[in-house]
LUMDOGU-538987 format. One record per residue (C-alpha): residue number from 1; residue in one letter; x, y, z. Coordinates in pm, 1 decimal, decimal comma. Example, Ala and Ser with C-alpha at 12.3 -4.5 7.8 and 13.67 -1.06 7.14 Angstrom:
% LUMDOGU-538987
1/a/1230,0/-450,0/780,0
2/s/1367,0/-106,0/714,0
% end
This chain:
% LUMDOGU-538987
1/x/9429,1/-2587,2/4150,7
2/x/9218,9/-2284,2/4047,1
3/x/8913,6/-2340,3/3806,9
4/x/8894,2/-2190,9/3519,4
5/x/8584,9/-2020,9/3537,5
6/x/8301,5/-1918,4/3199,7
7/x/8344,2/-1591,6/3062,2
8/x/8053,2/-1354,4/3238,6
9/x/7790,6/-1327,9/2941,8
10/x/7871,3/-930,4/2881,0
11/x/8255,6/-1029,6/2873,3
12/x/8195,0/-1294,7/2618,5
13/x/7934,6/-1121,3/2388,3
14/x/8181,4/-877,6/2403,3
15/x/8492,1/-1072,9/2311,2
16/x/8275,5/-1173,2/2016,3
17/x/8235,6/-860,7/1927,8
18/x/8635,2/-765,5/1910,9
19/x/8713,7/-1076,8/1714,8
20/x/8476,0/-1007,9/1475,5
21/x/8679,9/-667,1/1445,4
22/x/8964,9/-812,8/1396,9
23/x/8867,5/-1089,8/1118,3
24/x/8757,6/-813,1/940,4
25/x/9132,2/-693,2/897,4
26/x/9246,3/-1074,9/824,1
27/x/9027,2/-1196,8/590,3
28/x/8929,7/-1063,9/295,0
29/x/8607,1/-839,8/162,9
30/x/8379,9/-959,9/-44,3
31/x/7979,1/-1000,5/-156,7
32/x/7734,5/-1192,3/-331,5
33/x/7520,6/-1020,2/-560,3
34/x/7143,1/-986,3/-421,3
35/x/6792,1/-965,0/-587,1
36/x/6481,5/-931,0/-546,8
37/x/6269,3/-1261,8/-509,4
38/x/5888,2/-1301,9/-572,4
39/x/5808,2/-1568,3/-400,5
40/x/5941,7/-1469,9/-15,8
41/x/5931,6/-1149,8/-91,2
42/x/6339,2/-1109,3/7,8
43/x/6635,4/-1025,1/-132,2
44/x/6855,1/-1341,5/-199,1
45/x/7155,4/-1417,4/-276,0
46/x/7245,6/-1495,2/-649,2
47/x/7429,0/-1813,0/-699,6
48/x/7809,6/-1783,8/-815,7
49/x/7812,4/-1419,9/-807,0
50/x/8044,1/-1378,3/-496,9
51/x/8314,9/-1144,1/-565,1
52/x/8593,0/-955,0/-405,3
53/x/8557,1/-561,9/-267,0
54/x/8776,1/-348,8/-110,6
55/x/8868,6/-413,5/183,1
56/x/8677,0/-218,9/499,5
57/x/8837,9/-355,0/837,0
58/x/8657,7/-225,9/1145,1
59/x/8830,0/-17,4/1361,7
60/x/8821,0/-70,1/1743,6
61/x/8583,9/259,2/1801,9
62/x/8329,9/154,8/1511,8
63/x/8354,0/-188,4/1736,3
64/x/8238,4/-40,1/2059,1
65/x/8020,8/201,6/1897,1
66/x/7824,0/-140,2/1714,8
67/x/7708,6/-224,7/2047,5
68/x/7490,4/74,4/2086,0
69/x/7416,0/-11,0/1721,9
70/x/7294,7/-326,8/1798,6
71/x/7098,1/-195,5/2080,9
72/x/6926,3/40,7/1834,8
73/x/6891,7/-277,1/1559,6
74/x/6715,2/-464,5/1841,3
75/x/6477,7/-182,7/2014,7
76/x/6185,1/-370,8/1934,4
77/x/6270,9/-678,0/2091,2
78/x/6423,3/-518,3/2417,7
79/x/6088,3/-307,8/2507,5
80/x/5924,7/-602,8/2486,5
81/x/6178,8/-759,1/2763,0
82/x/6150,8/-481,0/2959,3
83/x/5712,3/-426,4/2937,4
84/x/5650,7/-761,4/2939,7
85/x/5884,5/-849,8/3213,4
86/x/5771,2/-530,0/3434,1
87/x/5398,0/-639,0/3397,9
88/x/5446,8/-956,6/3487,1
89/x/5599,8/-863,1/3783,1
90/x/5329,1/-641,3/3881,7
91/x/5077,7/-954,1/3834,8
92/x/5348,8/-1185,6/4075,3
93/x/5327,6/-901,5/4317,1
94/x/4912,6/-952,3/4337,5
95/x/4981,3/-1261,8/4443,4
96/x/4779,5/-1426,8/4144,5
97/x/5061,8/-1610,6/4013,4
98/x/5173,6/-1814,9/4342,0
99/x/4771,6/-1880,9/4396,2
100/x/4764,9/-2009,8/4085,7
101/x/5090,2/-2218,8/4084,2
102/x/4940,5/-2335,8/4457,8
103/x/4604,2/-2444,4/4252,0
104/x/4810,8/-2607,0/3959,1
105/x/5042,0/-2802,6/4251,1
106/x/4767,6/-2942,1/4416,1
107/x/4564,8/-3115,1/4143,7
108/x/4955,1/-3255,6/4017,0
109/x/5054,7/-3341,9/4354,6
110/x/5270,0/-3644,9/4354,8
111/x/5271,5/-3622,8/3965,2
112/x/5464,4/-3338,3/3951,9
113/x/5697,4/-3495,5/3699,8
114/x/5448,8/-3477,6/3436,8
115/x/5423,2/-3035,7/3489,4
116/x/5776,0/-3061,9/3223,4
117/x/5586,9/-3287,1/2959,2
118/x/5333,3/-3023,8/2940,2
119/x/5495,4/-2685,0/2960,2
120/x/5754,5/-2879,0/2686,0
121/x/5484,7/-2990,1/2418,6
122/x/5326,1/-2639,6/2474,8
123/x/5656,8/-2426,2/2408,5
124/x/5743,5/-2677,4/2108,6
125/x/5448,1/-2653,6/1929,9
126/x/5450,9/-2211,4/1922,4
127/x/5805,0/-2310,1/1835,3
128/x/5739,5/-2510,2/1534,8
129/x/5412,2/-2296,0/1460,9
130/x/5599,9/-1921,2/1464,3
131/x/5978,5/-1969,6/1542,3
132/x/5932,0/-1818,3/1931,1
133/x/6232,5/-1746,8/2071,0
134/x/6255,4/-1384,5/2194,9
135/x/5876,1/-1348,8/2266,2
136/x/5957,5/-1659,2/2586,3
137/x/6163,5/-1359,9/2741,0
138/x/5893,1/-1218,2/2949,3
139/x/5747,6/-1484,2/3049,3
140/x/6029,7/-1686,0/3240,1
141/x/5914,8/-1470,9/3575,9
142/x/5619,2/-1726,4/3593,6
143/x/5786,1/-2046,5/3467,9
144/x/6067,2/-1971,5/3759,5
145/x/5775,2/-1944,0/4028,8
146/x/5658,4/-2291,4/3894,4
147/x/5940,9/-2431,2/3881,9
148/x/6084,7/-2313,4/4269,5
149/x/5732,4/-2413,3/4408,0
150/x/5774,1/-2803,2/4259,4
151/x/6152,3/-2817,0/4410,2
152/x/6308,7/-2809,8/4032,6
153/x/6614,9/-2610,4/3962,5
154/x/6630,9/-2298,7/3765,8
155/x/6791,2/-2426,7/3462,6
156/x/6457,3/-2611,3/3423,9
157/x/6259,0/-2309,5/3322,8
158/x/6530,4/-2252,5/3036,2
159/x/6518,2/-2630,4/2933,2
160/x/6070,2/-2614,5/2925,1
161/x/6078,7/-2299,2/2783,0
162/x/6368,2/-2230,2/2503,3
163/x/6463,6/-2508,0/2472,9
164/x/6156,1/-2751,4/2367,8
165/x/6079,2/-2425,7/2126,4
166/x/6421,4/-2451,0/1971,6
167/x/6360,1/-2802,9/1935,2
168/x/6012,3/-2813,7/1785,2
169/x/6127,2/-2511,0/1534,6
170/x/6436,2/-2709,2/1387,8
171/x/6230,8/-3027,8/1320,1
172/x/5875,2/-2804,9/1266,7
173/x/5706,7/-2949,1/942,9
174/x/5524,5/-2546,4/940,4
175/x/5778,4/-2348,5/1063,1
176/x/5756,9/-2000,1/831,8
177/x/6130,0/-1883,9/935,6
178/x/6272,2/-2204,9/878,6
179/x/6088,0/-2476,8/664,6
180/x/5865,0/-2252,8/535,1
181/x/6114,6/-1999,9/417,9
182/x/6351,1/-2242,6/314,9
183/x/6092,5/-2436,0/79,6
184/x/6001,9/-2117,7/-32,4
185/x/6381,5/-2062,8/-167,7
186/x/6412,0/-2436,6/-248,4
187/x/6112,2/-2403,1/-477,5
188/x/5894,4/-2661,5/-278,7
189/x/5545,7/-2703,3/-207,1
190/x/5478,7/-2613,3/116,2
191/x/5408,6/-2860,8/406,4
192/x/5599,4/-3091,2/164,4
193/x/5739,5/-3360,5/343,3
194/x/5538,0/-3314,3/657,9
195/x/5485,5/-3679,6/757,9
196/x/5849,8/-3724,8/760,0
197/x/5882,9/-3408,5/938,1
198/x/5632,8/-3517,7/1214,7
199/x/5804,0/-3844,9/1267,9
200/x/6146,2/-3694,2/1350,3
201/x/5983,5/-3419,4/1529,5
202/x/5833,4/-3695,2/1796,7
203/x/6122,1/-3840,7/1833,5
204/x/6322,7/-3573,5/1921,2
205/x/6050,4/-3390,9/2163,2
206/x/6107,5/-3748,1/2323,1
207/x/6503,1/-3726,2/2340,3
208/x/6445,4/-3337,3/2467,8
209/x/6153,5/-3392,0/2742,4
210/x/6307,6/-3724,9/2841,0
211/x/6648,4/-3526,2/2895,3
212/x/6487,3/-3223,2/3120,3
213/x/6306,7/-3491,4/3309,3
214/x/6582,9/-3667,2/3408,5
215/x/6773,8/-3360,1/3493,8
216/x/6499,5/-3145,6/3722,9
217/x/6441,5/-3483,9/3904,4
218/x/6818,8/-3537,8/3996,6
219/x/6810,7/-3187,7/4079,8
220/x/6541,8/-3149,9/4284,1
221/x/6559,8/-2987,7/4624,1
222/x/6291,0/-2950,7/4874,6
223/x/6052,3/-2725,3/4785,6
224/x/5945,7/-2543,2/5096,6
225/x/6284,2/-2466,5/5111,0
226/x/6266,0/-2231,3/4807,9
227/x/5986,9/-2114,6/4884,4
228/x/6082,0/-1942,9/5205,7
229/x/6367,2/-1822,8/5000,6
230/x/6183,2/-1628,6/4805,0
231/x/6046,0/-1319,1/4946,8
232/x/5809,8/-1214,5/4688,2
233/x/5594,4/-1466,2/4822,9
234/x/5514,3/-1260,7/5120,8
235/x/5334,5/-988,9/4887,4
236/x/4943,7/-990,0/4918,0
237/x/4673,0/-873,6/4660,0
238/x/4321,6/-888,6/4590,3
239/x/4082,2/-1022,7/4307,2
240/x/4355,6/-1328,5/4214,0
241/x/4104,1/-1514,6/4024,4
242/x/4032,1/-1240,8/3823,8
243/x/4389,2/-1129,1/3721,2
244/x/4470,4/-1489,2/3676,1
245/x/4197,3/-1454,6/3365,0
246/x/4341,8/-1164,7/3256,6
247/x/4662,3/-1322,9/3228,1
248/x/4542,3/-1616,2/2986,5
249/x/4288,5/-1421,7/2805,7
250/x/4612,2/-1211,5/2759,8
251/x/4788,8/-1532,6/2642,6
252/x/4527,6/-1618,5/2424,1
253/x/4508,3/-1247,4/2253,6
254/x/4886,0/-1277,6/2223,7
255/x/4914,7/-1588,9/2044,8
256/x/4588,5/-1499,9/1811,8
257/x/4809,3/-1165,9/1728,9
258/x/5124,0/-1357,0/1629,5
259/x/4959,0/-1613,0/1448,4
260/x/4656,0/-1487,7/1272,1
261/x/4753,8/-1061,7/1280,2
262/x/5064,0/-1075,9/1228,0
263/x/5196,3/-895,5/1483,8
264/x/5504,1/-755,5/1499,2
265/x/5698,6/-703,2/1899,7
266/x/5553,1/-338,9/1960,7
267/x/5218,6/-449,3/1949,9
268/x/5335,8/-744,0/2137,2
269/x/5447,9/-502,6/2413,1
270/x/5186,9/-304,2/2394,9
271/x/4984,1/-580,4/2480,5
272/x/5207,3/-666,3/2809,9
273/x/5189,9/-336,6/2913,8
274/x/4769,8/-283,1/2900,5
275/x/4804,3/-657,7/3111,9
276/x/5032,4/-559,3/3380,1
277/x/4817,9/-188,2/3453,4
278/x/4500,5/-335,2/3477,7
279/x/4655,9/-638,8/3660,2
280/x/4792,9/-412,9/3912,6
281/x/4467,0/-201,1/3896,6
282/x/4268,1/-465,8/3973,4
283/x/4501,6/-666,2/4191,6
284/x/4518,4/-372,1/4468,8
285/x/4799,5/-230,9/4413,5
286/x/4667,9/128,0/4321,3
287/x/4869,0/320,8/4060,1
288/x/5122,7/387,8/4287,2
289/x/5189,2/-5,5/4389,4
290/x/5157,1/-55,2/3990,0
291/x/5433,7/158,2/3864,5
292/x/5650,6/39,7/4143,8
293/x/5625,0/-315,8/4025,2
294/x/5726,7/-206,3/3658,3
295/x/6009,2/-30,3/3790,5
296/x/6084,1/-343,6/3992,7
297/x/6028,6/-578,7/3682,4
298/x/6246,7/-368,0/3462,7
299/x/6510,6/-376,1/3712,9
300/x/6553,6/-743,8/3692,1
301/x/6492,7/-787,2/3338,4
302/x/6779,4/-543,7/3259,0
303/x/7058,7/-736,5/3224,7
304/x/6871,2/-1030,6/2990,1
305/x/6718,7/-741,8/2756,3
306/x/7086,1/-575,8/2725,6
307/x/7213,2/-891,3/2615,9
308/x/6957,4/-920,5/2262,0
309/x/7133,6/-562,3/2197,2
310/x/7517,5/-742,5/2247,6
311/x/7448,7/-1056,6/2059,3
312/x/7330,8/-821,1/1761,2
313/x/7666,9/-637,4/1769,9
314/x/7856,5/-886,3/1665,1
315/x/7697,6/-948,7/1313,4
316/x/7700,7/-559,2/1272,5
317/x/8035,8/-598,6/1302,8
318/x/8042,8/-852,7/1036,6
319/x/7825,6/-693,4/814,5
320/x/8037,7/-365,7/866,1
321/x/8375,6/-566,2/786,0
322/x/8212,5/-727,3/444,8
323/x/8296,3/-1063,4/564,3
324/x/7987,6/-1259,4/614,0
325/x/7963,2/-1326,8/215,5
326/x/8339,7/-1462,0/244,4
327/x/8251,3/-1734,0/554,5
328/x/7956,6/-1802,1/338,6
329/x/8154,0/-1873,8/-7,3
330/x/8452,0/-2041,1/204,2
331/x/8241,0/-2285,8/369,0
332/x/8029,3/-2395,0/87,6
333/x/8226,1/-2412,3/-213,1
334/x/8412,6/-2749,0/-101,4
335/x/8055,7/-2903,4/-73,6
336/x/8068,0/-2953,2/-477,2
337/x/8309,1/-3182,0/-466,4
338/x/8134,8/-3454,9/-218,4
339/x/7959,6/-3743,1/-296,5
340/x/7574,5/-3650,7/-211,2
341/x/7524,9/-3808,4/125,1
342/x/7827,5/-3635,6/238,2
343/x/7764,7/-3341,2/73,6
344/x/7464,4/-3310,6/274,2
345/x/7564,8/-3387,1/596,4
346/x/7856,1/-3142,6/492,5
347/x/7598,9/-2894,4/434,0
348/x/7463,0/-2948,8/825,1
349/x/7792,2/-2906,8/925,9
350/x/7827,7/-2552,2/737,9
351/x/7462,6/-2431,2/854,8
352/x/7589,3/-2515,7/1224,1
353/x/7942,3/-2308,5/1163,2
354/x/7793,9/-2078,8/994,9
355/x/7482,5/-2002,7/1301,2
356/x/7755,4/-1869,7/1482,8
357/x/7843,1/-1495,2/1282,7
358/x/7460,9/-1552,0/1136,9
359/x/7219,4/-1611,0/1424,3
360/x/6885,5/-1539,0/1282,4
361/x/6748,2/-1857,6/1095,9
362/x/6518,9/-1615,9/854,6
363/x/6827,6/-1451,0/754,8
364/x/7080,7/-1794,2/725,6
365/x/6812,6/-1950,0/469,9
366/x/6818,0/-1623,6/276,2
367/x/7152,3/-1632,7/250,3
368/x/7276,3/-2013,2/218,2
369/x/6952,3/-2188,5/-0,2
370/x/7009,2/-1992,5/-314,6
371/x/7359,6/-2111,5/-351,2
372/x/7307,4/-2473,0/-192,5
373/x/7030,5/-2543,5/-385,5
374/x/7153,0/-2509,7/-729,9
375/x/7438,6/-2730,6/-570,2
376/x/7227,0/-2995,5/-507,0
377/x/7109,2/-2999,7/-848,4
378/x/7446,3/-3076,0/-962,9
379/x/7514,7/-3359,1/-733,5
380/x/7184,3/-3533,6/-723,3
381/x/7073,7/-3441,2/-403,3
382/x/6709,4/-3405,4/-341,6
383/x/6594,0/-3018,1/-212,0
384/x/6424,6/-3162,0/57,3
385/x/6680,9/-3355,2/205,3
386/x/6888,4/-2948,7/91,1
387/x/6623,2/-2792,5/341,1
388/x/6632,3/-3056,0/644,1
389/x/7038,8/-3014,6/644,1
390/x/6929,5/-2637,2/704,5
391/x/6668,5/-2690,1/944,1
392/x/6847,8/-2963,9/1136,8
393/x/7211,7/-2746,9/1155,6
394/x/7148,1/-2404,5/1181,7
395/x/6777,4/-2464,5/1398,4
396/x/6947,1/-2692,6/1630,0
397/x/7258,9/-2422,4/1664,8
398/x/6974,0/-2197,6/1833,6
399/x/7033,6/-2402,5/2178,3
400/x/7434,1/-2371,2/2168,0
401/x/7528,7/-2038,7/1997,8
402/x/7606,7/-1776,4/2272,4
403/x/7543,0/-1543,4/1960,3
404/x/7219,0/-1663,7/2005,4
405/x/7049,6/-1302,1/2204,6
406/x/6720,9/-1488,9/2335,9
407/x/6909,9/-1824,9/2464,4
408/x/7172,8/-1554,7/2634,1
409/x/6846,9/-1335,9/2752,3
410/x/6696,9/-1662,3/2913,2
411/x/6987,3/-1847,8/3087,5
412/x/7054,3/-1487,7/3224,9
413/x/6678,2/-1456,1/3342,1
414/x/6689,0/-1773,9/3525,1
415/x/7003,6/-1698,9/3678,2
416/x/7199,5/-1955,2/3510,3
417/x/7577,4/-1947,9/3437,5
418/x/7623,5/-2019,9/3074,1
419/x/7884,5/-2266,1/3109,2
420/x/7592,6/-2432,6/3361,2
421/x/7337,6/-2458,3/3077,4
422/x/7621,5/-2599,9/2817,0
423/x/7659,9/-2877,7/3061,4
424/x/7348,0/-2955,7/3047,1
425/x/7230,1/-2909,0/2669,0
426/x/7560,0/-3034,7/2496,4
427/x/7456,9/-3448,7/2545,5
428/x/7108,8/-3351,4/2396,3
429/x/7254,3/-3118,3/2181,5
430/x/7466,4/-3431,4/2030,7
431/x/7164,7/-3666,4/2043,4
432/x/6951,0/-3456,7/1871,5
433/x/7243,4/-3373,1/1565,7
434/x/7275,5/-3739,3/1562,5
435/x/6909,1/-3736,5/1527,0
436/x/6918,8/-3473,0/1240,9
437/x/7170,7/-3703,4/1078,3
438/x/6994,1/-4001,7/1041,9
439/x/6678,7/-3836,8/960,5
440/x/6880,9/-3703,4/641,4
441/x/7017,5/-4033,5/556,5
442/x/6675,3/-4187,8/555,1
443/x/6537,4/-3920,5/378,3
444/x/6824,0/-3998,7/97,7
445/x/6774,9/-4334,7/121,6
446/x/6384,0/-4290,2/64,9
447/x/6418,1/-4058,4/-192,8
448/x/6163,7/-3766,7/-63,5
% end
């Protein structure tokens, strides 16, 4: 019997793409009024304003021509793939990185186990501090050469990296794109609720670390043997101690510019790119050697910076068709009816349906809070418990949702089949929404 094999990531972005075309011509237009608001600074949604407009159903040619769209829509994020990943190929082709990896191996040796803990608490904590998601891109090159030096298998650099962000962002007490936003909208004191937070958080960095554990250790394969796989290895620089500081004074510089400049991802790339030409400068590979390795590094980053541009068709699409507004008023208006406890775990349940044709968090709470607070009102529901059915259902959806461009953009980096990584993340996946759902239930119960 033949197996049915996953969709190639292009062919199911794609797909994506044409059924949003063709929802647009089945169901019908329509938008919520917006407005201006003070305290995020964003135009929301107005509560009980949706109404009907005429109907604008995408044709297949505006479909294809959304991808480029979405291409454009995502530049930003994309150069930064591409600079990022380029210069830290240059740095791998020093020969810093696998010195350094050597270095890190040997004080671990026989601990190695304990290399996921780390890199997992690390990536969860810029998760719950800024939301990062795209900005991992670049730097799976080096969690890959980790990873193939301990004997661990690919999908482990996805799991450490991603993953423990998209887990630490959903249950953040800080997050600004999430909790912060949300509170924002919910009119809540920020870092309201924090202890709470914090509590749930642990627990689920627990259920998340303790599942990638388990999995690179079952997984495991002998490590010299990918090692003399890998071919790169055989590439000799100079000065490795050196670049190796340049690389985490560059890590430090780029996580002072997210978090205290506010940068935005050009200077982000910019940043990259000054890293990987005095890397290669000062690594020995002359400025010859040095724009060979970018070319190399934007070879293999192509494919997982194409796929932000994809993912970002399909809500073009949606946008284009007037139909977002409809999924929105469809899913939430039965909510009012439901007793409060159900109503909220109803409301996780439409923030995970809805993460699918909505995949940016920012933009979800924008859109669902104004209408689901007011709701809450109504029914007695607290607006905290309102925000942690939002965080826990639409931040959780980041590790699912192949709309999702970063989680596509990684599992294609590490050169993971999707269909690989759902078997993997769908039992932790469950755990953690079973997670999310008791931590609303308490929260009802304690009245916060």
């Amino acid at each position: 019997m033949k197996t049915i094999r996953f969709p190639h990531p292009l062919v199911l972005l794609t797909g994506f793409v044409l059924l949003a075309c063709l929802l647009s011509y089945v169901l019908p237009a329509g938008v919520f009024e917006r407005q201006a608001d003070a305290a995020t600074g964003r135009d929301v949604v107005v509560a009980g304003s949706y109404h009907r407009v005429p109907a604008t159903p995408v044709t297949p040619l505006q479909a294809l021509v959304s991808i480029p769209k979405g291409l454009v829509d995502s530049a930003s994020v994309i150069f930064l793939v591409f600079l990022a990943g380029g210069a830290f190929t240059v740095v791998d082709q020093t020969g810093a990185l696998r010195q350094g990896v050597d270095w890190l191996l040997a004080r671990f040796r026989g601990r190695e186990a304990i290399v996921i803990p780390i890199i997992s608490v690390l990536f969860a904590t810029m998760g719950a501090l800024e939301n990062m998601q795209e900005e991992i891109v670049p730097l799976v090159p080096v969690l890959l050469i980790l990873m193939r030096r301990i004997g661990y298998p690919p999908l482990t650099a996805a799991a450490v990296s991603l993953g423990s962000a998209a887990v630490g962002a959903a249950f953040s007490p800080l997050n600004p794109f999430q909790v912060g936003l949300a509170q924002k909208l919910a009119q809540l004191p920020l870092l309201s609720g924090g202890g709470f937070r914090m509590v749930f958080l642990g627990l689920a960095l627990v259920i998340w670390i303790s599942g990638t554990v388990r999995y690179a250790l079952r997984h495991r394969v002998a490590p010299a043997a990918t090692e003399e796989a890998d071919p790169a290895a055989l590439h000799i620089g100079q000065n490795h101690g050196f670049v190796l500081l340049l690389l985490f004074v560059t890590f430090g510089f780029f996580a002072y510019g997210v978090l205290q400049l506010g940068w935005e991802f050009e200077q982000m790339a910019a940043l990259f790119l000054g890293l990987g030409i005095v890397a290669g400068l000062v690594g020995g590979l002359g400025l010859t050697g040095t724009a060979e390795g970018f070319l190399a590094g934007f070879r293999d980053i192509a494919f997982s910076a194409i796929l932000i541009g994809f993912a970002r068709a399909i809500f073009v699409v949606l946008e284009q068709g007037h139909i977002v507004d409809t999924v929105v008023n469809a899913l939430s208006a039965p909510l009012a009816g439901l007793p409060a406890w159900l109503s909220a775990l109803g409301m996780m349940g439409v923030h995970t349906a809805l993460h699918l044709p909505v995949p940016s968090v920012s933009g979800q709470a924008v859109l669902t809070m104004p209408l689901l607070v007011p709701l809450s009102d109504l029914i007695g529901l607290s607006r905290q418990v309102t925000v942690l059915a939002y965080q826990y259902g639409a931040g959780l959806c980041e590790l699912i949702t192949p709309t999702n461009g970063a989680l596509m953009a990684i599992v294609a980096a590490c050169g993971v089949r999707f269909d690989a990584w759902w078997k993997f993340v769908l039992p932790l996946y469950a755990l953690l929404v079973l997670l999310g759902i008791v931590a609303v239930v308490v929260g009802i119960a304690l009245g916060i």
